[in-house]
C-alpha positions in Angstrom: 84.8 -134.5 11.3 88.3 -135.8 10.2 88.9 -134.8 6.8 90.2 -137.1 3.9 93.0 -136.4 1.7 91.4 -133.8 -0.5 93.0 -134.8 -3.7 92.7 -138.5 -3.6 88.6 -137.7 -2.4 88.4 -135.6 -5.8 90.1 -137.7 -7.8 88.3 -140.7 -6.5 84.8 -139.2 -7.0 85.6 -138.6 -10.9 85.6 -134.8 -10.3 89.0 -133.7 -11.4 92.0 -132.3 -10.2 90.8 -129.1 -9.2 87.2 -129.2 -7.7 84.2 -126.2 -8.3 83.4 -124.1 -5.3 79.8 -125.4 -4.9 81.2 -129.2 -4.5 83.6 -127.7 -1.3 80.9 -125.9 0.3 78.6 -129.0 -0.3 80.6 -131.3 1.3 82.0 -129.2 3.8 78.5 -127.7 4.9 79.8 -123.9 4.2 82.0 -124.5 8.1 84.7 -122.5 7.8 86.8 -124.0 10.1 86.4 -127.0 8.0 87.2 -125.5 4.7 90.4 -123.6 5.8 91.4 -127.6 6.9 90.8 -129.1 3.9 92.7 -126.2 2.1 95.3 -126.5 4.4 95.2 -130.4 4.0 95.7 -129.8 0.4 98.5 -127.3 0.7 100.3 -130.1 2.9 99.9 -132.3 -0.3 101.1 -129.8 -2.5 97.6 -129.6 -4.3 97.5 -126.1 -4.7 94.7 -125.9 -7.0 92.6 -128.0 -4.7 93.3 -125.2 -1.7 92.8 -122.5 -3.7 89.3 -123.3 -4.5 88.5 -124.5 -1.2 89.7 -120.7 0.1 87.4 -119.2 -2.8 84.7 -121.4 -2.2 84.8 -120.9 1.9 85.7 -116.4 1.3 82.4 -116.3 -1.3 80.0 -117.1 1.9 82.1 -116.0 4.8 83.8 -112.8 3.6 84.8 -111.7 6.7 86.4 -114.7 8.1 90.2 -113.9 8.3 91.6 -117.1 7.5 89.8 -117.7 4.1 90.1 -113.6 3.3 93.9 -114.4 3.6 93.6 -117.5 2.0 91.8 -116.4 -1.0 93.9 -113.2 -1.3 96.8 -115.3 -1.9 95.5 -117.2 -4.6 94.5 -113.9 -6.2 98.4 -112.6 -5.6 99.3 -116.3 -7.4 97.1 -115.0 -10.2 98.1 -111.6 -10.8 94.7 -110.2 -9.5 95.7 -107.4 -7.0 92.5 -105.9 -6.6 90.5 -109.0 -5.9 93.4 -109.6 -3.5 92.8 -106.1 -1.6 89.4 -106.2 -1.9 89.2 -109.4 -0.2 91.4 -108.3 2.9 89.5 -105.2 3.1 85.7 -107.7 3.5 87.7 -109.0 6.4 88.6 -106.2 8.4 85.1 -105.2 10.1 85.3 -108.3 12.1 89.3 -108.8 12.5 89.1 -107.4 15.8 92.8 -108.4 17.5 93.7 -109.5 14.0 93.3 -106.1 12.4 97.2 -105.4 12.4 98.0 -108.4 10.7 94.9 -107.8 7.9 96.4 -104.1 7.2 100.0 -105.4 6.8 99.2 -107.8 4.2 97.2 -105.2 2.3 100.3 -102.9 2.7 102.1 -105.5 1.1 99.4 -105.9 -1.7 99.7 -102.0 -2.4 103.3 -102.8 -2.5 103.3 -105.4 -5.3 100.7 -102.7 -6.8 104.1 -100.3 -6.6 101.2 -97.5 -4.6 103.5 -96.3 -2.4 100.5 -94.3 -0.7 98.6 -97.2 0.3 101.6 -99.2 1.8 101.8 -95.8 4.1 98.3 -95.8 4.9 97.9 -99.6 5.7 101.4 -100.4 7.2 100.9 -96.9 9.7 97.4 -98.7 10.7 99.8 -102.1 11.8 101.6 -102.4 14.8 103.7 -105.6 13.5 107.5 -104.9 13.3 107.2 -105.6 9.2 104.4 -102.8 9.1 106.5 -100.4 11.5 109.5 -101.1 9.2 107.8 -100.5 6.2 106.3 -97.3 7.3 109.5 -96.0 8.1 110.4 -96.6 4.8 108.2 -94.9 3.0 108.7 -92.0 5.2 112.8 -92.4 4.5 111.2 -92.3 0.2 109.4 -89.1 0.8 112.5 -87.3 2.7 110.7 -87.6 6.1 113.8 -89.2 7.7 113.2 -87.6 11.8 109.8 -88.9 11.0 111.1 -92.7 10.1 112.9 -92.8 13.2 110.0 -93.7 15.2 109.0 -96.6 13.3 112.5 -97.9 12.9 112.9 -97.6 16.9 110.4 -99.3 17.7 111.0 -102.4 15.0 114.3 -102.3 16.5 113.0 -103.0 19.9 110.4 -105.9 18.8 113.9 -107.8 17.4 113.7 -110.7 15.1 114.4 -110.3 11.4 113.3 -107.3 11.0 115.6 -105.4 13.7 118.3 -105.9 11.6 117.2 -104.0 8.7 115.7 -101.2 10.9 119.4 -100.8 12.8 121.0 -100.7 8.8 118.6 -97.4 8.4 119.7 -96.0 11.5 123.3 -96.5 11.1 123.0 -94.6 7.8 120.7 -91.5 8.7 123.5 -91.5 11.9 126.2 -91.3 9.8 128.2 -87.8 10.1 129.1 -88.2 6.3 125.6 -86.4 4.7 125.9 -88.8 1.4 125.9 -92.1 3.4 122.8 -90.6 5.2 121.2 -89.6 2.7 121.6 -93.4 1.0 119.0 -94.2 3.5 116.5 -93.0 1.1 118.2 -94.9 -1.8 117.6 -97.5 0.0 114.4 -97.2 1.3 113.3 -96.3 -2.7 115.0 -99.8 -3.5 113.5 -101.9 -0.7 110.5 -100.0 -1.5 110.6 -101.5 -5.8 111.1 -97.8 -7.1 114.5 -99.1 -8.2 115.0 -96.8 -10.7 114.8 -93.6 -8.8 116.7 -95.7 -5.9 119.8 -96.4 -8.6 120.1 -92.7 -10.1 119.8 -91.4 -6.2 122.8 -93.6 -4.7 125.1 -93.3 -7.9 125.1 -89.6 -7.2 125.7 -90.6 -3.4 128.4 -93.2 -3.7 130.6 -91.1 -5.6 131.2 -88.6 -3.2 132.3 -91.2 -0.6 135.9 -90.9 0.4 138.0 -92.8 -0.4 139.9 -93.3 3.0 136.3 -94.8 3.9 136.1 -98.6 4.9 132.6 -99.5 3.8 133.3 -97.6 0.5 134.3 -100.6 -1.6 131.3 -102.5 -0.2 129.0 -99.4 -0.8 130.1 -99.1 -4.7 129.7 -102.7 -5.2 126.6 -103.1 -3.7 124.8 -100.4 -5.8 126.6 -101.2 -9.1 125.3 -104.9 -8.8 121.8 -103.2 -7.7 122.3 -100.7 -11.1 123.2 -103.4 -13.2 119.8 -105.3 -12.9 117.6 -102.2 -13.8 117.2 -101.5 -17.1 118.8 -98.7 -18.5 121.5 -98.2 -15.5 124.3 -100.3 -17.3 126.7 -97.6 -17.3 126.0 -96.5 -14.1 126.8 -99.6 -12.6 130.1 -99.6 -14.6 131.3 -96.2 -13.8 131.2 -97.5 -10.3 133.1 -100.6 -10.9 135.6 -98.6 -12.8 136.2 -96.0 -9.2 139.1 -96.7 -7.4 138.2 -98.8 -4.5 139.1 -101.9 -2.3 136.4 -104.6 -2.2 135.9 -106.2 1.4 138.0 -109.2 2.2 137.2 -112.1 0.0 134.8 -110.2 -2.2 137.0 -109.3 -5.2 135.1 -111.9 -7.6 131.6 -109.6 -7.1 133.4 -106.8 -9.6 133.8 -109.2 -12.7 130.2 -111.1 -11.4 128.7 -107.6 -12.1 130.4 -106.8 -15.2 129.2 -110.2 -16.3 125.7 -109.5 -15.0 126.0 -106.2 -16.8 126.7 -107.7 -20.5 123.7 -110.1 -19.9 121.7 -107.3 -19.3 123.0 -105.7 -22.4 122.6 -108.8 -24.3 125.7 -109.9 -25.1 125.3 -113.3 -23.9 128.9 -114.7 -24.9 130.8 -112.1 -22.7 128.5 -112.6 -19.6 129.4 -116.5 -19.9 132.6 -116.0 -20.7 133.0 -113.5 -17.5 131.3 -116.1 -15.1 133.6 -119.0 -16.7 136.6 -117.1 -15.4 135.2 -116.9 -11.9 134.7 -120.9 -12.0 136.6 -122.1 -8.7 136.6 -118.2 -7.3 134.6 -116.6 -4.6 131.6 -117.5 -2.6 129.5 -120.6 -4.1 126.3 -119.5 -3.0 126.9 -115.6 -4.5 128.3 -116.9 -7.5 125.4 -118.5 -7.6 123.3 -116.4 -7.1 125.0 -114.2 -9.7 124.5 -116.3 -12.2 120.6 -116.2 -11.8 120.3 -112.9 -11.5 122.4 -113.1 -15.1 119.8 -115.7 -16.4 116.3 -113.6 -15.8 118.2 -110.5 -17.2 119.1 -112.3 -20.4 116.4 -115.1 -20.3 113.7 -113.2 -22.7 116.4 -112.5 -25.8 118.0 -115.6 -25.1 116.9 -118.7 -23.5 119.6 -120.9 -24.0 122.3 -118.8 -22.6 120.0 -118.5 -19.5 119.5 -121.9 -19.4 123.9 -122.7 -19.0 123.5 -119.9 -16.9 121.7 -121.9 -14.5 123.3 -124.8 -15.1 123.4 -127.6 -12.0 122.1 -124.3 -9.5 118.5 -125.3 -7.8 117.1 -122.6 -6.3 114.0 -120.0 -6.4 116.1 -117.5 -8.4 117.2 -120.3 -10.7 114.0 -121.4 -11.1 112.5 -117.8 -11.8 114.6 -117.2 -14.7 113.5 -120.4 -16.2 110.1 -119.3 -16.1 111.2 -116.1 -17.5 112.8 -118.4 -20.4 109.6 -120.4 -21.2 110.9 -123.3 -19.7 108.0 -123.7 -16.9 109.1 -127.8 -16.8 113.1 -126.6 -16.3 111.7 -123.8 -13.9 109.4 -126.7 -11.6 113.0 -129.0 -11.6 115.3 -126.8 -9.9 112.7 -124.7 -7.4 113.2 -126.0 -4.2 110.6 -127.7 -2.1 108.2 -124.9 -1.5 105.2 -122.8 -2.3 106.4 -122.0 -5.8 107.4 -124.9 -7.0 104.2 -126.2 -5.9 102.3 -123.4 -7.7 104.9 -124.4 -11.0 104.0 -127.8 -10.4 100.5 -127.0 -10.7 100.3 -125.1 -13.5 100.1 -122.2 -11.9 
C-alpha cells in the first residue's frame, strides 16, 4: 500500500506528534517492510520521533528483522541507552545471514561508545567490512599487538574508500625506522579508539624524542598538543609541546596560538581564550579557525556559556552546534546544526 505522510496522518487523526507503538503496528498490520517505510518516510520529513517509534513498534514483534533491530538500536544510541542498543542488534543476528558482518560492526561500534575495548575486538574481528578490519587493527595497535594489526590494516587498505586512508597512516608509522614515530601508532590507535587520556600521556613521551632535523616533526607536535589540550588535565602537556622548538608546516603557524587559546578555555580563563582567537581574526585557514573555535566553546561551555556562545559566533556547524548544547542553549544549538540527523534529533527534542 502507498503510505501517507506519517506526521500529517498523526496529526490529522488527533494522536499527537509522536504516535504509541500499538497505533503503528495497528495500522501497519505488524508488516515489517511497511513499518521500516513509514519510519523511513518520517525520517525524510525530519519527524524523528515519529520513526523512532515506528522502529520500536516494528523490533517489539519482529526482533530479528535487521532493518528495525538497526533502526531501533539507533534510537536507543539517540537516547543514551547502550544496552538496549546491543541487545537489540544481538536479537538480530540468528537470522542476519549475509548481513551478519554489518550487524557485528555496529555492535562493535556500540561497545565503542560503551569505551569496552574488548567487545569492539570481539565484534569488529567477527566483521569483514573495511570499518570492522580497521577497527580491529586498532585495538590490536592499543594492546601492543602491532605485527598482529598488520593484517587487518592490509586488507582495509586493499578494500579502498575512506577507510584506506587511515589504514595506510598506521602503516606508515609502524614502518617508520624512527622507533618513537612507530610506536605513535598506538597513541593513535588509543585516541581513535576514545582512551584519550592514555593516548595523550603516550605520544607526549613520543613526540619529544623526535628530531629535530625531522620534516613531519612540527606537524607531529602540533597535532598532539591540540589533541592534549582538549583532555582534561593535559594542559601543560599540550603547552610544553607548543613551547619545543619546531617549524609548523606551511601555512599552519596560526594552529600554535589556536591551541594556546583552546588551552586557556580549557582552563577557564575565558578572556584570554577570546582574546587569543581575536588576534588570529583574518589569519589562517577559515574552516580550522573555525573549527578551533568550537572545540574552545564545548571546553569552556559548562563554566561559561556566554563566552562559548561569542565563541561560536556566525560558525554553523555540528561542532558549533554541540557546544551549544553543552551550554544549555538546545534552541542556539538546533539554529546553527546543519541540515542533518542531529539537528533533526535537536529539533525534536531529542
Amino acid at each position: 500500500m502507498k503510505l501517507p505522510r506519517t506526521r500529517s496522518l498523526f496529526l490529522a487523526l488527533g494522536l499527537g506528534f509522536a504516535p504509541g507503538c500499538s497505533f503503528i503496528q495497528g495500522l501497519l498490520g505488524g508488516d515489517p517492510a511497511a513499518i521500516v517505510a513509514t519510519a523511513e518516510a518520517a525520517l525524510v520529513a525530519g519527524d524523528l520521533p515519529t520513526a523512532m517509534a515506528a522502529y520500536d513498534a516494528g523490533v517489539e514483534k519482529n526482533p530479528t528483522n535487521v532493518d528495525l533491530a538497526t533502526g531501533a538500536a539507533y534510537g536507543a544510541l539517540l537516547a543514551g541507552d547502550l544496552e538496549r542498543a546491543d541487545a537489540l542488534l544481538a536479537a538480530a543476528e540468528a537470522e542476519a545471514g549475509e548481513r551478519l558482518d554489518e550487524l557485528k560492526l555496529r555492535r562493535a561500534l556500540v561497545a565503542l561508545r560503551k569505551q569496552d575495548i574488548d567487545g569492539v575486538k570481539t565484534h569488529a574481528s567477527a566483521s569483514k567490512l573495511p570499518a570492522a578490519r580497521l577497527l580491529t587493527a586498532e585495538t590490536l595497535l592499543a594492546d601492543g599487538e602491532p605485527e598482529a594489526a598488520r593484517e587487518h590494516l592490509a586488507a582495509a587498505v586493499e578494500a579502498g574508500g575512506a577507510f584506506a586512508q587511515a589504514a595506510r597512516g598506521y602503516t606508515s608509522l609502524l614502518d617508520d625506522s624512527d622507533s618513537s614515530v612507530a610506536g605513535l601508532a598506538e597513541a593513535q590507535a588509543l585516541w581513535a579508539l576514545g582512551v584519550r587520556d592514555v593516548a595523550v600521556k603516550s605520544a607526549f613521551e613520543l613526540v619529544r624524542l623526535l628530531p629535530e632535523e625531522r620534516e613531519d616533526r612540527g606537524e607531529l607536535l602540533l597535532l598532539w598538543a591540540g589533541r592534549a589540550a582538549t583532555v582534561k588535565g593535559q594542559s601543560e602537556a599540550a603547552r610544553t609541546m607548543l613551547e619545543l622548538q619546531f617549524f609548523p608546516p606551511d601555512g599552519q603557524a596560526w594552529r600554535k596560538p589556536a591551541t594556546l587559546a583552546i588551552i586557556a578555555c580549557a582552563e577557564g580563563n575565558g578572556a584570554e581564550c577570546e582574546a587569543q582567537f581575536k588576534r588570529l581574526e583574518g589569519v589562517g585557514d577559515v574552516a580550522g579557525l573555525a573549527d578551533a573555535r568550537a572545540t574552545a566553546a564545548f571546553l569552556i561551555a559548562e563554566a561559561d556559556a556566554d563566552v562559548a556562545a561569542r565563541l561560536v559566533g556566525p560558525y554553523r556547524t555540528e561542532a558549533a552546534a554541540r557546544a551549544l548544547l553543552e551550554a544549555g542553549d538546545r534552541a542556539g544549538a538546533a539554529s546553527v546544526a546543519p541540515p542533518g540527523i542531529f539537528r533533526t534529533y535537536l529539533s525534536s527534542g531529542g
